[in-house]
C-alpha positions in Angstrom: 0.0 0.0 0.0 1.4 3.4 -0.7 1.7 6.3 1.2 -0.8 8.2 -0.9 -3.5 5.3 -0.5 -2.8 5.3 3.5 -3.9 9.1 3.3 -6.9 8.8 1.7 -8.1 6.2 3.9 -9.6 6.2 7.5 -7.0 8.2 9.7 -5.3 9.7 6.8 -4.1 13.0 5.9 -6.2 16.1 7.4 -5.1 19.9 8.5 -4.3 19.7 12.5 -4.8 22.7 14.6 -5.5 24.0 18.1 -8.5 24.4 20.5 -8.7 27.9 19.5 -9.9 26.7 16.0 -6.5 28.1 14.2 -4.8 26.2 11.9 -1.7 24.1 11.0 -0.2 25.5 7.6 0.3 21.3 6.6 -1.5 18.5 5.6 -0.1 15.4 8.2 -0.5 12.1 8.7 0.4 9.9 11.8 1.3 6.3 11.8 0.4 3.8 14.3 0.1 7.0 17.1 -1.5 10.7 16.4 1.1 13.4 17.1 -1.0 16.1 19.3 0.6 19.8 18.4 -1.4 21.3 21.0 -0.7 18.8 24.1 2.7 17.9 22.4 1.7 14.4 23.0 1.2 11.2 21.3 -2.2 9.4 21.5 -4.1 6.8 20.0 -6.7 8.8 18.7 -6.6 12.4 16.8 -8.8 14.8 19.0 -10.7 16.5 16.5 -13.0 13.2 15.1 -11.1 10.7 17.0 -9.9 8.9 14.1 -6.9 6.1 15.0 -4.3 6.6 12.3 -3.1 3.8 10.0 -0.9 1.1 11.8 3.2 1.3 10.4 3.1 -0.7 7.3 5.9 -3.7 7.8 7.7 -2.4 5.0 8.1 0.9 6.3 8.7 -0.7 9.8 11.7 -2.4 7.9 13.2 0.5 6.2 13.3 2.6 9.9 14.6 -0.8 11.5 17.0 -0.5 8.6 17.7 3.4 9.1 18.7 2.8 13.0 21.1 -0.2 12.2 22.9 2.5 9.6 22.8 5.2 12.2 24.1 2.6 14.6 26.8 1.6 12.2 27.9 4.9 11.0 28.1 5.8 15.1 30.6 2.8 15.6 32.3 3.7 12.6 32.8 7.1 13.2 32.7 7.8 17.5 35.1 6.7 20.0 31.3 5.0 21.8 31.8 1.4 22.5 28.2 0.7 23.0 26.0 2.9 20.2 23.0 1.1 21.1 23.0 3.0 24.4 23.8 6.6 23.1 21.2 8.9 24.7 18.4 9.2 21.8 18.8 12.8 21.4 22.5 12.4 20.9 21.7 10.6 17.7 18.4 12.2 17.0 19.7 14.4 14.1 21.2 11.0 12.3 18.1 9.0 13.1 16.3 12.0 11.6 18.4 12.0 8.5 18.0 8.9 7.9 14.5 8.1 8.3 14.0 11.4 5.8 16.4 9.6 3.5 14.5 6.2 3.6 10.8 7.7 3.9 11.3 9.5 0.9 12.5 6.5 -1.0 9.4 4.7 0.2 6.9 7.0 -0.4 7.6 7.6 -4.0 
């Protein structure tokens, strides 16, 4: 199933925004959990029509599994850290971020 299919579907793409009524400038769609902007929280439900998002499609789920062992890799590789699988997350977010870009982009198109 392709990203485009996923947002057309129950859960899919919509315009988030805030209790005020205002608006997100985006279109956005969550996987598995719905990203809150107003609470900054994660739930398993979107607030305004309480819509679950679409689970992570397995392949997807394989390319970010593949992302962090590149990450990981690239850390060992490239750090005097023995252990990279216990680097603080936001030590490595901006990798982990970089990558997951990289490989969402290759499966969404």
């Amino acid at each position: 199933m392709s990203c485009r299919d996923l947002g057309r579907g129950p859960g899919g793409f919509y315009q988030p925004g805030y209790g005020d009524g205002s608006k997100l400038h985006l279109k956005m769609m969550c996987l598995g959990k719905n990203w809150d902007p107003e609470t900054s929280s994660y739930a398993d439900t979107r607030p305004v029509d309480e819509t679950k998002p679409p689970p992570i499609p397995d392949e997807f789920a394989r390319l970010v599994k593949g992302a962090i062992q590149e990450c990981h890799n690239y850390l060992e590789s490239n750090s005097k850290v023995r252990d990279v699988r216990n680097v603080p997350l936001d030590v490595s977010r901006h990798l982990h971020h970089q990558l997951l870009h990289k490989n969402w982009q290759a499966w969404s198109s």
